[in-house]
C-alpha positions, 0 to 999 in steps of 0.5 A, a space after each residue: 500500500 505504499 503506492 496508494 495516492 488518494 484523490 483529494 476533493 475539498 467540498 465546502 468550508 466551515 466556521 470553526 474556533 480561531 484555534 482550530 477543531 478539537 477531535 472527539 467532538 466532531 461527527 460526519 455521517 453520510 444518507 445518500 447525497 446528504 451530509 449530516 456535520 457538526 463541528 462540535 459547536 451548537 450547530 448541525 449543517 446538512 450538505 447536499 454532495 451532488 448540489 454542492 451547496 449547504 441545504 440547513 444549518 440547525 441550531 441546538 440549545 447546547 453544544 453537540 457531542 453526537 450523532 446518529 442517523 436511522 436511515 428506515 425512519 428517516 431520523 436524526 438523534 443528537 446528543 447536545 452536552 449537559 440538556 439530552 438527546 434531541 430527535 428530528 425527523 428528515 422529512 418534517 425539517 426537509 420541509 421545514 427548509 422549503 417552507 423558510 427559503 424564502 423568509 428573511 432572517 439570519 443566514 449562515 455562510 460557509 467559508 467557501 463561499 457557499 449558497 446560504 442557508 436557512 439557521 432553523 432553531 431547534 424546538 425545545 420539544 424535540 428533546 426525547 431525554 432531558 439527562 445532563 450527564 449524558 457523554 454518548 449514545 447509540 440507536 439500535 432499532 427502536 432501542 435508545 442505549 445511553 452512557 451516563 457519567 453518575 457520581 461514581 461510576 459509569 450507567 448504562 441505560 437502555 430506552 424505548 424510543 418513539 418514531 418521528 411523529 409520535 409522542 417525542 418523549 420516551 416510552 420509559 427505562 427499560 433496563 440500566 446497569 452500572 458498569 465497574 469503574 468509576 469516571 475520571 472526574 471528581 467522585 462527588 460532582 462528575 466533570 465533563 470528561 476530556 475523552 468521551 466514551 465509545 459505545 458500539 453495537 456488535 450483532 450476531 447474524 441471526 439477530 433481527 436487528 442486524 439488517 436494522 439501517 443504522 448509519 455511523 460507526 456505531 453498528 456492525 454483524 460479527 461472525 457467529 464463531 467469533 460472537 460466540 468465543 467474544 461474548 459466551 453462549 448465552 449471548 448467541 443463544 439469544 441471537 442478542 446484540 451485545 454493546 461494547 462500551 470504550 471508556 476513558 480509562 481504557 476499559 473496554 466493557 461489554 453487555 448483552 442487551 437482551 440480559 440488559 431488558 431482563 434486569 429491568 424486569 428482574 433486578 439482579 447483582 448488576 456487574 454479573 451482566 458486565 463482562 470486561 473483555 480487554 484494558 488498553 490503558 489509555 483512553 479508547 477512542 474508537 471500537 469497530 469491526 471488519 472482514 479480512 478473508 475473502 467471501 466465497 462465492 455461494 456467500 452473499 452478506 458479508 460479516 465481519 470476523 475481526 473486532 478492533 479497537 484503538 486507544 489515544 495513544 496508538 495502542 490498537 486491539 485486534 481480535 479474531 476466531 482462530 485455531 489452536 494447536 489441539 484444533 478448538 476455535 479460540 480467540 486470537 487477541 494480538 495488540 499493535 502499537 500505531 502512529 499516535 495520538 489517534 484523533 478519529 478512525 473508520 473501517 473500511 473494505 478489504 480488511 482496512 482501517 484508517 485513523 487520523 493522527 495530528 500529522 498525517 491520514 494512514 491506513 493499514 491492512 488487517 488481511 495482509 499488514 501490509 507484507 506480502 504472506 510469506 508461507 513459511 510463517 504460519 502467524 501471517 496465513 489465512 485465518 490469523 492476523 498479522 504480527 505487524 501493522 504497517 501503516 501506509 500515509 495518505 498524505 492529509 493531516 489533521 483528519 479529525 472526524 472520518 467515515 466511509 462514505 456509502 457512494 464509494 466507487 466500484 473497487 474503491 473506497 470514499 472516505 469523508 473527512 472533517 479537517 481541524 481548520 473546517 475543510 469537508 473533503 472526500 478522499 477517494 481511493 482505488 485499492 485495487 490498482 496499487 501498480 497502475 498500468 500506463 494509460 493514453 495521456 489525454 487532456 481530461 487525465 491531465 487536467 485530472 492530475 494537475 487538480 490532484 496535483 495541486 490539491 496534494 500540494 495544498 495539504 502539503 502545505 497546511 502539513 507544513 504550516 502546522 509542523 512550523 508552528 507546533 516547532 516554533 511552540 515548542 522552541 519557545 517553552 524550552 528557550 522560557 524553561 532555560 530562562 526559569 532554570 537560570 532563576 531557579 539556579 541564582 536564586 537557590 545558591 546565593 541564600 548566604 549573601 545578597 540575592 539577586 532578586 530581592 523583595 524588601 518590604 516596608 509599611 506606611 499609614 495611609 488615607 483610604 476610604 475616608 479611613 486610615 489603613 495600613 499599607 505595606 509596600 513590596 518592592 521586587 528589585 531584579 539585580 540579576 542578568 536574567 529577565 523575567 518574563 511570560 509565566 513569571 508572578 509575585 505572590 505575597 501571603 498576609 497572615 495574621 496572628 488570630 489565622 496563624 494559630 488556626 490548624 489550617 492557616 495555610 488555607 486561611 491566609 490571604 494571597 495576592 498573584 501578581 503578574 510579572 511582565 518583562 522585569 529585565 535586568 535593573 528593573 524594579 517593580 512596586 506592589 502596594 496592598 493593605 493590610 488592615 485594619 479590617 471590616 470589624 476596625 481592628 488590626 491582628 498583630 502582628 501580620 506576617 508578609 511572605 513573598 514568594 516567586 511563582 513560575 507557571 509551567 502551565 501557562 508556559 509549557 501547556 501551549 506547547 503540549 496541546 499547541 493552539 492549531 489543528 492538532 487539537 484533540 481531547 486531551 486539549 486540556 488533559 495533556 497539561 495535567 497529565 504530563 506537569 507535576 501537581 503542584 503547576 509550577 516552580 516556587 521561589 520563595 523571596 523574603 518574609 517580613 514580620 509586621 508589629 506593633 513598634 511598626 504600626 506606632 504614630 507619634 503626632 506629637 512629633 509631627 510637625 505643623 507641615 507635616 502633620 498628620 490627618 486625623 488618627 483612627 478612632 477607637 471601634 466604639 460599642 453600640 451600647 457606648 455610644 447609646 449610653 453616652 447619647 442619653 447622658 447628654 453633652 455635660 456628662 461623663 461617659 461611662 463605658 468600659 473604656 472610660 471606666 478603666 482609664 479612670 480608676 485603673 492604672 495603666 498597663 506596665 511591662 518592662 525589659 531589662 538588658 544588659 547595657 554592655 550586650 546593647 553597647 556591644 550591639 546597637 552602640 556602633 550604629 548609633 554613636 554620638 547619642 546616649 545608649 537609651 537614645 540608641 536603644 529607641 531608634 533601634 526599637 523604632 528602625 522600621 516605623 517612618 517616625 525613627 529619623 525624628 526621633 532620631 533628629 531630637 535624640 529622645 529616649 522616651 516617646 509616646 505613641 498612638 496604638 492602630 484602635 487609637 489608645 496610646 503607648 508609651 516607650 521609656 528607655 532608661 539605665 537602672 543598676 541591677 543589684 539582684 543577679 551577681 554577688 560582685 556587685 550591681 550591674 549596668 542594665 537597660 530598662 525598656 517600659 511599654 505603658 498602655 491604657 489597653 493591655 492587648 497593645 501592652 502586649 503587642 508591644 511587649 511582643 514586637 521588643 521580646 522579638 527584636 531581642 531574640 534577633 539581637 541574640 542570635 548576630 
């Protein structure tokens, strides 16, 4: 098949997204010289073949997943995600289309420049079943056989459908089982799969549904033998058809529909009628069957005697009745590995299958493999498969949706395909001339040629677009990971020392919606030679002290992501946020400020692993979190800064006229406070808890008392021309934005104000203690927190014991 060279004829052009067609979603089906298309959008077109012109575009409430036609009742079944199964009758909406030709009203246009046609909404009242967890379905006679994704596990329903004209609802639930593997999805609420499932109806010849006209991919009359060796005994004494359901999973599961209608009538243990025939262990994404042995010549139907089955990856199934050495019928199982991902698949005649993949449209023959058989290897005789599949290329890339087409040509194939970029097109192959004898050159054979010539040029060329583009994507994750890498590197091995790319953060009262708040200010400061770019962000976590005791703080604390946009080197960028207080007016000191840098592999890499072209598939979304670890990223952390209360004092007393500060934040008052003060009256004293405490309680002391010689040793060299309590204070005061006045005015006492407007008082003082070494009295530092509220005493008491602790460690 190395020769075969398939006439290309592109038929019209439809609307798809700005990325291109995903595969999975897509359907073409072929009735005669109608052709029924969705793109996986809400819109089904009809394409007349022999007109060549759009006949109907119908618009479905919801995007559709599905389609199947019954030719004998003339009906079409649509599968529209999260509403159901809607119904429509061929002749009822062919004359629906003749009644609207001549109104005015919203027209759709193919890309090709097509006639326009008619947009005809749906009526809501063709929906036959109303089920938001339906993921496929198939018709078989006057049977509708549904697959559900429940909470946990996989239903398969089977219904009783009603004709065209009749009642549109249907008749009830016959049957229902659950099959034994739960979804992919979350097992409390189940999310839309990324690979649907595959249901296929395999008959037996004696079974009256077997001559039923269904057309699709969906149904196919096996062989007895092989019926019988596949499914037991009981399923061919019932001359029952059998539905084999291809999960996500890569089970390939399969029921007796016969036994499915009993269970209704007579429940029983459900996963007795489920029969696990084979696991691929990826995604099935097509199942059917084809004849490879030559009919004899008394034979008139032709079944099919071997069962195929294809994963995503290219990992195929074949199965066959053959013999063993002792001379019993057994089933030969042989499994291939083929080009992959597999976007879509058909069978055809003559033992072969075709199956898309992003770059190419291949076959391979099941009755030969591609080899000429070689009799001294009995494996590859008559009545075996062949050890191995050699896919032959057809030259047509991004195929995503494909079937046989029923007006194929004498000792030839058609194929109908749906390209990623919209494009239906037929592809015609002769099978049986693969060495063509040489023919009379005439104008009409070289005009053919030339428009083979050029069509063949054509898919070339959108090949070769799609492969630059795919490469391109890739080039720029690699050269963006070699970036991040580099980052990563500067960043782990400099943590002795300045780093190269620092977060230093500082605060600042602010005035913010006629209140005061706190701000804090990151500022991010690239010293390095790298740039950060595309999937770099700054996040910084605020947690409180009331969330830092919490079991779950990491999921109580507050995170802000923000992007950061070409940060080359040099380059600074500044963050500021609030901190507080809240909704309630109070501030929980103290709060604690992590930066962090965040480097998404997901918003980087993914594009490259599911390019936006026409290689889309179902794993669009999938292939990210399949091959990216879980956490989606690489995380740096930067710095942690420690906000308290010595940071959040104001002194506006020490403000000068010019710069004095607009008016503090007041106390969070009680509502009982502030009832009772207004039934007073004016020249009465308030009598609040608050104000009782200020009257006849003294305030709330704590004292500090350091070695003069240790902060001598420490503090004093920072600070020398000023008196070690003057140093001590400015030390206490480093980070708060008061420290250059204090230090202008060389105070060793101060008072401030508290974020809930009560005051702190700081005295610092030398006191001898006599109490601690026999030798006589030694020279110590006092340091005094006097406060009217005992929870700022102790926010204050808090913040100098924490500066102690880092004063001890230098």
């Amino acid at each position: 098949m190395a020769d075969l060279a398939p006439q290309v004829n592109y038929l019209a052009g439809f609307c798809c997204p700005l990325g291109g067609l995903a595969a999975g979603k897509p359907r073409v089906l072929c009735l005669g010289a109608e052709i029924f298309l969705s793109t996986g959008s809400e819109l089904v077109y009809v394409y007349d073949q022999e007109a060549g012109l759009l006949t109907a575009v119908y618009r479905f409430p919801g995007q559709v997943w599905h389609l199947e036609l019954l030719a004998l009742r003339r009906a079409l079944y649509v599968l529209c995600a999260h509403r159901g199964i809607y119904c429509m009758s061929l002749d009822q909406a062919s004359r629906s289309v003749s009644q609207d030709d001549g109104d005015d009203g919203d027209s759709e246009d193919s890309q090709d420049g097509e006639s326009p046609s008619r947009m005809i909404p749906v009526d809501p009242d063709a929906c036959v079943l109303h089920d938001a967890t339906l993921c496929t379905f198939t018709v078989l006679d006057n049977l509708l056989i549904t697959l559900a994704q429940g909470p946990a596990r996989w239903k398969v329903q089977l219904f009783e459908c009603p004709c065209p004209g009749e009642d549109p609802l249907l008749k009830g639930q016959i049957g229902e089982v659950e099959l034994s593997t739960p979804p992919a999805g979350s097992p409390r609420e189940p999310a839309a799969p990324y690979f649907l499932p595959v249901l296929c109806c395999m008959s037996p010849p004696g079974s009256r549904v077997a001559h039923s006209h269904l057309h699709g991919s969906r149904g196919f009359t096996l062989e007895e033998t092989l019926f019988g060796l596949l499914f037991g005994t009981d399923a061919s004494l019932l001359e029952s058809p059998v539905i084999l359901c291809g999960l996500p999973d890569g089970q390939l599961c399969c029921v007796v529909l016969q036994t499915l209608v009993t269970s209704g009538l007579a429940p029983g243990d459900s996963k007795a009628l489920v029969k696990i025939l084979h696991h691929l262990e990826e995604p099935v994404v097509f199942i059917g069957a084809l004849r490879t042995e030559p009919l004899a010549e008394d034979v008139e139907d032709s079944h099919s005697d071997c069962l195929v089955a294809l994963g995503h990856h290219g990992r195929t199934l074949a199965v066959k009745a053959s013999w063993d050495e002792a001379g019993n019928l057994v089933p030969e199982l042989r499994e291939y590995c083929l080009p992959g991902p597999v976007l879509c698949a058909a069978c055809g005649g003559g033992g072969r299958m075709y199956h898309s993949t992003p770059s190419d449209l291949c076959v391979v023959d099941l009755a030969r493999g591609g080899t000429p058989w070689d009799p001294m290897q009995p494996d590859t005789g008559p009545g075996g498969l062949p050890s191995l599949l050699c896919p032959a290329s057809l030259s047509v890339c991004s195929v995503v949706t494909l079937s046989v087409s029923s007006r194929a040509p004498e000792g030839g194939t058609e194929l109908l395909a749906l390209s990623a970029k919209g494009r239906l097109m037929t592809c015609r192959l002769d099978l049986n001339s693969e060495t063509p004898s040489p023919t009379r050159v005439t104008a009409a054979n070289t005009g053919r040629k030339i428009k083979e010539l050029l069509s063949g040029i054509g898919t070339v060329s959108e090949r070769v677009s799609f492969l630059k583009k795919a490469v391109d994507q890739r080039n720029k994750a690699l050269m963006c990971l070699n970036e991040a890498m580099n980052v990563s590197c500067a960043l782990l091995s400099s943590r002795e020392g300045p780093r190269p790319i620092s977060c230093t953060t500082t605060t600042t009262w602010s005035r913010l919606q006629l209140q005061d708040m706190l701000m804090a200010t990151c500022l991010l400061e690239n010293s390095s030679d790298f740039s950060l770019d595309r999937g770099w962000a700054l996040c910084i976590q605020v947690l409180t002290s009331s969330r830092a005791l919490e079991l779950d703080s990491a999921s109580s604390a507050v995170t802000y992501t923000i992007p950061v946009d070409r940060l080359g080197p040099g380059s600074r960028r500044e963050v500021t946020l609030p901190l507080g207080p809240g909704e309630d007016g109070m501030l929980d000191l103290p709060v604690t400020v992590s930066c962090a840098l965040f480097y998404s592999l997901r918003e980087v890499v993914g594009g490259a692993l599911t390019p936006s072209d026409c290689s889309k598939d179902p794993s669009l979304d999938m292939c990210p979190l399949d091959v990216l670890p879980e956490q989606e990223g690489i995380c740096l952390p930067l710095s942690e800064h420690t906000v308290d209360m010595l940071q959040c004092l104001r002194f506006p007393s020490l403000a000068t006229p010019h710069m004095q500060a607009p008016s503090l934040l007041s106390p969070v008052s009680d509502p009982v406070d502030t009832f009772l003060g207004a039934c007073l009256g004016p020249g009465s004293k308030p009598a609040g808890p608050a104000s009782l405490r200020a009257a006849y309680l003294p305030p709330s002391v704590a004292a500090i008392k350091v070695s003069a010689e240790l902060l001598r040793a420490t503090v004093g060299d920072s600070y020398s021309g000023v008196s070690l309590c003057c140093a001590t204070l400015q030390w206490l005061l480093a980070e708060n934005a008061a420290v250059d006045i204090v230090r202008a005015r060389a105070l060793s006492s101060v008072q401030g104000v508290a974020p809930d407007g009560t005051d702190v008082h700081l005295i610092i003082r030398e006191v001898a203690v006599t109490d601690l070494c026999p030798a006589g009295p030694l020279q110590a530092v006092e340091i005094q927190v006097e406060s009217s509220s005992l929870a700022n005493m102790c926010q204050a008491h808090h913040a100098i014991i924490g500066r102690m602790q880092l004063l001890m460690q230098l």
